[in-house]
C-alpha positions as CSV (number, residue, x, y, z in Angstrom):
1,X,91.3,-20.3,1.2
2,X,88.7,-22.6,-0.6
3,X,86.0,-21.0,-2.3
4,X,82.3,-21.5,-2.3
5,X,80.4,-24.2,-3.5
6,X,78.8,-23.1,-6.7
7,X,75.7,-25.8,-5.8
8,X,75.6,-24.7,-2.3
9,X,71.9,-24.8,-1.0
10,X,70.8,-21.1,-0.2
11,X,69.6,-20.8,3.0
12,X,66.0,-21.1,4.2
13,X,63.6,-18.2,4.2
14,X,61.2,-19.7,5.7
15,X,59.1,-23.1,5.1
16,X,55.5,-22.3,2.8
17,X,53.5,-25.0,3.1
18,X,50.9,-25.5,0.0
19,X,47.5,-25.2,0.4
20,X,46.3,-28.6,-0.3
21,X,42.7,-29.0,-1.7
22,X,40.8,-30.1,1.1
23,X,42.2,-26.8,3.1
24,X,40.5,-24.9,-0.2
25,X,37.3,-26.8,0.1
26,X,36.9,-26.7,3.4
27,X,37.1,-23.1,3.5
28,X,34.6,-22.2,0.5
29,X,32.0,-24.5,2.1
30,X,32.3,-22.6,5.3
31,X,31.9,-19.2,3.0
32,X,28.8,-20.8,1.4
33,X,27.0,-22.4,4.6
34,X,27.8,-18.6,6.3
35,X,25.9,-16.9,3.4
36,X,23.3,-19.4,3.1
37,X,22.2,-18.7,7.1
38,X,22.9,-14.7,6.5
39,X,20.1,-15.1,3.3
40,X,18.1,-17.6,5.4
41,X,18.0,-15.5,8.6
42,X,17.4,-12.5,6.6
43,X,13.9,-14.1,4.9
44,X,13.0,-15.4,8.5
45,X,13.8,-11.7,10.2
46,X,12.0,-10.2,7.4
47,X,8.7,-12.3,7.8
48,X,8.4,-12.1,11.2
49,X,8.7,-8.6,11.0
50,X,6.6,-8.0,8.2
51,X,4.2,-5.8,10.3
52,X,7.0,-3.8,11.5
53,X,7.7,-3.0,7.9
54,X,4.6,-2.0,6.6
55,X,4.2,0.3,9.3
56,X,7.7,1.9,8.8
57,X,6.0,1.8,4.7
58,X,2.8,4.0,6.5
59,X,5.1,6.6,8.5
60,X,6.7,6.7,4.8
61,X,4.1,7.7,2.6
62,X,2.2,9.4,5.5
63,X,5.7,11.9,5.7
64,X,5.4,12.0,1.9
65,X,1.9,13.4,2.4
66,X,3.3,15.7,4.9
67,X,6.0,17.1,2.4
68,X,4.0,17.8,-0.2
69,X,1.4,19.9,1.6
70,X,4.4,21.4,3.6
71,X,5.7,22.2,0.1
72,X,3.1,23.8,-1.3
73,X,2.3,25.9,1.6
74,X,6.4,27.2,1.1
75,X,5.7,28.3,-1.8
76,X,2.1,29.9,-1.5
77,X,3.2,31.7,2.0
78,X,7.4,31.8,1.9
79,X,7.6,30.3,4.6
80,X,10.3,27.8,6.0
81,X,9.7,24.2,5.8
82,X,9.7,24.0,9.8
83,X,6.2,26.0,10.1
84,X,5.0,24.9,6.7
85,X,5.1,21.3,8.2
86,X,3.6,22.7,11.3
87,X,1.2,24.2,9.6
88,X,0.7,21.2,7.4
89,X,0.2,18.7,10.4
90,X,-2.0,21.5,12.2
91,X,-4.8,21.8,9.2
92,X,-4.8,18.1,7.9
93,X,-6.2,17.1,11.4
94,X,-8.3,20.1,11.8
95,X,-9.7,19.2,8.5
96,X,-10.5,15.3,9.5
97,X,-11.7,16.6,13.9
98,X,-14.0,19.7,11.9
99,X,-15.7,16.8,10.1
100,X,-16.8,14.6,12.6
101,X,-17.4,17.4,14.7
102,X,-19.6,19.1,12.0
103,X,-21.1,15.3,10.6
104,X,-20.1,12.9,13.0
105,X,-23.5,12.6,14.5
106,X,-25.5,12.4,11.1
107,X,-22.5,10.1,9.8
108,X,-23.2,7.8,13.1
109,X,-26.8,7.5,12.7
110,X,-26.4,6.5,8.5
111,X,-24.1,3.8,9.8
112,X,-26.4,2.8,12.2
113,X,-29.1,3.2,9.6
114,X,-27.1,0.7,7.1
115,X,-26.1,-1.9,10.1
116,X,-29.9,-2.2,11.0
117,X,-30.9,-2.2,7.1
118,X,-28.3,-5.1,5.4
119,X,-30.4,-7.9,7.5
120,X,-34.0,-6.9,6.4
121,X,-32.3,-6.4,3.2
122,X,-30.8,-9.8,3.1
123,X,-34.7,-11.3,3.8
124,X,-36.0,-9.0,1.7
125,X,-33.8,-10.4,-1.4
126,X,-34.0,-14.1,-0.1
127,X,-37.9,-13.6,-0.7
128,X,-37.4,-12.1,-4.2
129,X,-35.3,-15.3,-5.1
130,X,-38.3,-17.6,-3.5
131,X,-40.3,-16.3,-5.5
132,X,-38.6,-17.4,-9.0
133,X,-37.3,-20.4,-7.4
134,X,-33.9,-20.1,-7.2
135,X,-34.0,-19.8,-2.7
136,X,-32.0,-22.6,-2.0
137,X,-29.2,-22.8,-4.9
138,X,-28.8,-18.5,-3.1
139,X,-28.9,-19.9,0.4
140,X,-26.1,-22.6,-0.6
141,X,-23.8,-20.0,-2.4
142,X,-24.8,-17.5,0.5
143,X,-23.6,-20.2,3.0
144,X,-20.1,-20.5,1.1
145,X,-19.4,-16.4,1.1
146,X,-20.2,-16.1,4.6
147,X,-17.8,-18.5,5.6
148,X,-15.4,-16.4,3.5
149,X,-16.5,-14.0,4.9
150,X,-16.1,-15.1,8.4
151,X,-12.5,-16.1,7.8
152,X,-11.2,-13.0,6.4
153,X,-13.0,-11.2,9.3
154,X,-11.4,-13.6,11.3
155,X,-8.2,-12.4,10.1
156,X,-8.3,-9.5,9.9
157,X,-9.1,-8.9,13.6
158,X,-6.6,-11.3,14.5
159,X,-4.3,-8.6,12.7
160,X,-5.8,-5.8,14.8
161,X,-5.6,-7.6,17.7
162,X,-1.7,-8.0,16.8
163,X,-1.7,-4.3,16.3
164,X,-2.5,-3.6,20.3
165,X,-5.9,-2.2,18.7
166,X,-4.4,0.0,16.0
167,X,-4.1,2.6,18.2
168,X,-0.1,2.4,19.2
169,X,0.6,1.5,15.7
170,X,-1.2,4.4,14.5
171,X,0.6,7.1,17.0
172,X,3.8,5.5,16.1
173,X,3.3,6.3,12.4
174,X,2.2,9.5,12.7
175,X,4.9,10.6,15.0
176,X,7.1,9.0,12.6
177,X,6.2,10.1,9.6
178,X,6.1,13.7,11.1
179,X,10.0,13.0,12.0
180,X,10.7,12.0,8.3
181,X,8.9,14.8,6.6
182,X,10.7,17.4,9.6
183,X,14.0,16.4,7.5
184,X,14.0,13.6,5.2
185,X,17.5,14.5,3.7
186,X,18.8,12.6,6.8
187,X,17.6,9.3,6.3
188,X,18.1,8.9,2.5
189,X,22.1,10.3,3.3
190,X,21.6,7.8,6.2
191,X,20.5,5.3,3.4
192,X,22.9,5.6,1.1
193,X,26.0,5.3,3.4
194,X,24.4,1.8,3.8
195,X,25.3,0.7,0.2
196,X,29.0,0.5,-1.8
197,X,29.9,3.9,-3.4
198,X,29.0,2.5,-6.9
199,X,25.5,1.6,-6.3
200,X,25.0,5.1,-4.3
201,X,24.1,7.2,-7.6
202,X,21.4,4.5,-9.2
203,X,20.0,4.5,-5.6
204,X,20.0,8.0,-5.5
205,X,17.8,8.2,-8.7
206,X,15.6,5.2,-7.6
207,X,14.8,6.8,-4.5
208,X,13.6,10.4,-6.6
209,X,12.0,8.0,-9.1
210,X,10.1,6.3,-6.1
211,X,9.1,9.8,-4.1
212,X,8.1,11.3,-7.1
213,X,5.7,8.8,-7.8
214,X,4.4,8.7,-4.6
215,X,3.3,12.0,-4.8
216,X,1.8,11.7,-8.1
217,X,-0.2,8.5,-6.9
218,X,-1.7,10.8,-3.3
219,X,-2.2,13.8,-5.5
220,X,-4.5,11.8,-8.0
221,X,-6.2,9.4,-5.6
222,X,-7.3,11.9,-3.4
223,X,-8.9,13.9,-6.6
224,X,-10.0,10.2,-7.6
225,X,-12.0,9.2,-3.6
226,X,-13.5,12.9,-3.7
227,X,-14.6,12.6,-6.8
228,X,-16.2,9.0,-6.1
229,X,-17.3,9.8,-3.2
230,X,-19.3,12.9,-4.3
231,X,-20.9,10.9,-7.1
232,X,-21.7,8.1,-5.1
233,X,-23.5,10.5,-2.8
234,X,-25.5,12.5,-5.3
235,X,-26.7,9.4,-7.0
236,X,-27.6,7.4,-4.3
237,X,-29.3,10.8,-3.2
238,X,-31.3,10.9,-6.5
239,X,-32.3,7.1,-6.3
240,X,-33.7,7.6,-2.8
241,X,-31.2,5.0,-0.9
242,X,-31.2,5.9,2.6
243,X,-28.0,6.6,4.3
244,X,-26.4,7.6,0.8
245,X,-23.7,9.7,2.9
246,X,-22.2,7.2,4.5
247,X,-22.6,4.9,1.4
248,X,-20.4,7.3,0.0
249,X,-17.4,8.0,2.4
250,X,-17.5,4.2,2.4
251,X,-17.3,4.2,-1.4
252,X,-14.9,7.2,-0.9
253,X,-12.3,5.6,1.3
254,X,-12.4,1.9,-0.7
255,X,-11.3,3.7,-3.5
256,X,-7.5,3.5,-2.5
257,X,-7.8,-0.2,-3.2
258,X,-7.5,-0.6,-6.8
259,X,-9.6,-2.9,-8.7
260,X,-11.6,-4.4,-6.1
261,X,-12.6,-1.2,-4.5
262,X,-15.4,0.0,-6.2
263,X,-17.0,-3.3,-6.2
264,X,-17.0,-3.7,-2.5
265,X,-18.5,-0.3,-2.0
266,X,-21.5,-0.8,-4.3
267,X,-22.3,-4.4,-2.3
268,X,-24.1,-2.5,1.0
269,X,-25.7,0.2,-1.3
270,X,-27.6,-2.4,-3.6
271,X,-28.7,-4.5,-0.4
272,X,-29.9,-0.8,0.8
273,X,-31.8,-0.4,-2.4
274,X,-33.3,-3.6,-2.4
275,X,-35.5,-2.0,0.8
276,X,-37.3,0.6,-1.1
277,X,-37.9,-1.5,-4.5
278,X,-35.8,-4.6,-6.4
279,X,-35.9,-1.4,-9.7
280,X,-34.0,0.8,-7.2
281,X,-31.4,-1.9,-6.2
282,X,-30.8,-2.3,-10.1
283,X,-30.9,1.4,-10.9
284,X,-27.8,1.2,-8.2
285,X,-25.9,-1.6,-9.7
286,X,-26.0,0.2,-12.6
287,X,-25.1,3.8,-10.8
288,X,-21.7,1.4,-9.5
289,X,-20.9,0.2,-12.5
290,X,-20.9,3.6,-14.1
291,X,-19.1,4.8,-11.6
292,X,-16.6,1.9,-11.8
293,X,-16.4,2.5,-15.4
294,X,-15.4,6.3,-14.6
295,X,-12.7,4.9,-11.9
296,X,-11.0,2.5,-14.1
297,X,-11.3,4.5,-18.3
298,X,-10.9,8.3,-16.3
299,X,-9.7,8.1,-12.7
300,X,-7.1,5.5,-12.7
301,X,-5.0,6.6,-16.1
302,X,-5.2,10.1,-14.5
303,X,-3.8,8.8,-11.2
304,X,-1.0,6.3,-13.4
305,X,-0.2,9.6,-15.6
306,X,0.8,11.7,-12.3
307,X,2.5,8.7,-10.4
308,X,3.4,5.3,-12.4
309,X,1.8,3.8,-14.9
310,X,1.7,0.1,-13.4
311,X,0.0,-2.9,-15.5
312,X,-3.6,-3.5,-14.2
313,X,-3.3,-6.7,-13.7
314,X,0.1,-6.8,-12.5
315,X,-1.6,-3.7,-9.7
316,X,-4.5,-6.1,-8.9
317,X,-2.2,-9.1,-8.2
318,X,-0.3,-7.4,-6.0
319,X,-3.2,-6.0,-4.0
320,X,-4.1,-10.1,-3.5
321,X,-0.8,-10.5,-2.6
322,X,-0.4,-7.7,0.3
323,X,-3.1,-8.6,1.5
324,X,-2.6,-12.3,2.2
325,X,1.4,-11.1,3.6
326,X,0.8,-8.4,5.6
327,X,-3.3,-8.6,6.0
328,X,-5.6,-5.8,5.5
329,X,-2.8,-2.8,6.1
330,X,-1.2,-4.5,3.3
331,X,-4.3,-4.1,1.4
332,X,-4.5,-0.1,1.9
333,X,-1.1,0.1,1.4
334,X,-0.7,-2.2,-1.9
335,X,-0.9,0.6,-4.7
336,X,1.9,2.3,-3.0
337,X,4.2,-0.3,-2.2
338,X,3.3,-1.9,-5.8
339,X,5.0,1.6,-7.4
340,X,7.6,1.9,-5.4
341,X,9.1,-2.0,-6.2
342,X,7.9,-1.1,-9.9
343,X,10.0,1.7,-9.8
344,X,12.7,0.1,-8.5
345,X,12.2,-2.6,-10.4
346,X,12.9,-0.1,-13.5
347,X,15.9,1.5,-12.2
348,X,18.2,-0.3,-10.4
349,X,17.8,-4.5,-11.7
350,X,16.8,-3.4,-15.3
351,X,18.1,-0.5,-16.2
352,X,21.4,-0.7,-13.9
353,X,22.5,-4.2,-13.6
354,X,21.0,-5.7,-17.2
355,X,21.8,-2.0,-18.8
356,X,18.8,-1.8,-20.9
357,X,17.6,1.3,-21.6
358,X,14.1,1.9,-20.7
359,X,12.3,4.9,-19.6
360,X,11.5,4.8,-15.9
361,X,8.4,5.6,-14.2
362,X,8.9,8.6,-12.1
363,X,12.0,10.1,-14.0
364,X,9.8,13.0,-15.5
């Protein structure tokens, strides 16, 4: 019987065929040209969305307003969190619908008052300028703000018109935020899920950072606009400026935008001023800039020592920027949406992914 041939061939298990390099480069420039749409599609999604956003950003910090009232009623009364959120909801509006029912009629004849004034104010300061020769170089740089003027007016009711009137939008976040304050534990589970189970605990810590100083920032700035607002009010009321209340709710509720705020409220209540005498209207400007001086040395690091202290400029640049992105919500909503990226910012890109360690804002 012959035997086997030692240099037999052993038999086939099957033909592999090498991948040859055009098969590999083929398939990593399908990879990249598939992530490059994703990111691409993402950016474009993301922009034409932006309103959408910034609205689900209001229900946000409107539910964080919610929680911390509902929490502080829990632990005054005992109660559950369902009726302390009840409760929470219930008094906030009865607050705001007892003050207009209480002021709204003197409130609607000051702004009446200061929409028939600014015009005769205008002439009134056009004249003073006349009269030291310096009418026409005011009536060019007058010309030049107004049309400023006119175009962020422009656009900003182009954004309200977007909104369906503000009125949808403004239901919307209210319901929503009411949702999200009812039980917020499901949406930051529903959150986390999202993301890979190693990034889930620096998440998790970004997202107390972030709520923490949100609630710092609303605790401080609503001390900060009463405080402002009372001011304005008492010394507009010593100075003799007529409708000094609604100067002051107006002074009040431009507080929230950082920086530019206070300016903006002083520019009706000097053209006021200028009616009675050009020494009230610069008795005013100085009143303002006091004030301002309070807001920014006293007001402000109170308000950054509760929430997060963010750079000032890096706080007024970002108000410029939200508000050419996303318009004039974006403008009410910058100081909020500033700390929460700050935040962020801190924990999860420089602290988590370059590993430096830094104290972030919010972790006390």
């Amino acid at each position: 019987m012959d035997e086997p041939a030692k240099n037999a061939t052993p038999p086939s298990r099957g033909i592999e065929m090498p991948q040859t390099p055009s098969s590999i480069g083929f398939g990593q420039v399908a990879i990249s040209t598939v992530i490059v749409v994703t990111i691409i599609g993402v950016f474009w999604l993301a922009i034409e969305l932006n309103r959408f956003f910034m609205l689900v950003f209001a229900a946000i910090v409107l539910g964080a307003v919610f929680q911390a009232i509902a929490g502080w009623i829990a632990r005054i009364t005992g109660m559950s969190r369902t009726f302390s959120l009840i409760l929470a909801v219930i008094g906030l509006f009865a607050v705001f619908i007892g003050s207009f029912v209480l002021f709204g009629t003197q409130l609607a004849n000051e702004f009446d008052t200061i929409e028939q004034t600014v015009p005769a104010a205008l002439q009134r300061i056009q004249g003073f300028l006349d009269n030291y020769g310096l009418g026409d170089q005011a009536r060019d740089l007058a010309k030049v703000g107004a049309e400023d003027i006119s175009r962020i007016l422009t656009q900003a009711g182009g954004y309200a018109l977007a909104a369906s009137s503000g009125l949808a939008d403004f239901v919307l976040v209210i319901v929503g935020a009411i949702f999200m304050a009812g039980n917020p534990d499901v949406y930051r589970r529903g959150l986390l899920l999202l993301l890979p189970a190693k990034a889930e605990p620096v998440m998790a810590q970004a997202l107390d950072n972030a709520g923490a100083g949100l609630r710092g920032w609303m605790m401080g700035q609503a001390i900060s606009s009463l405080v402002i607002g009372a001011l304005t009010w008492g010394g507009l009321s010593l100075l003799g400026v007529p409708a000094s209340g609604g100067l002051a709710i107006i002074a009040g509720l431009l507080d929230i935008i950082p920086m530019v705020g206070p300016v903006l409220s002083g520019i009706p209540a000097v053209l006021l001023a200028f009616t009675i005498s050009p020494v009230a209207a610069l008795w005013t400007l100085v009143l303002f800039l006091v004030i301002q001086q309070l807001q920014g040395n006293v007001l402000q690091p109170m308000i950054q020592r509760h929430a997060v202290d963010v750079p000032p400029a890096l706080l007024l640049f970002a108000v410029l920027a939200a508000g050419l992105l996303f318009g004039f919500l974006g403008v009410l909503l910058a100081s909020p949406l500033t700390i929460v990226c700050y935040v962020f910012v801190q924990r999860i890109y420089v602290q988590a992914i370059l590993g430096k360690e830094i104290k972030v804002a919010g972790a006390d």
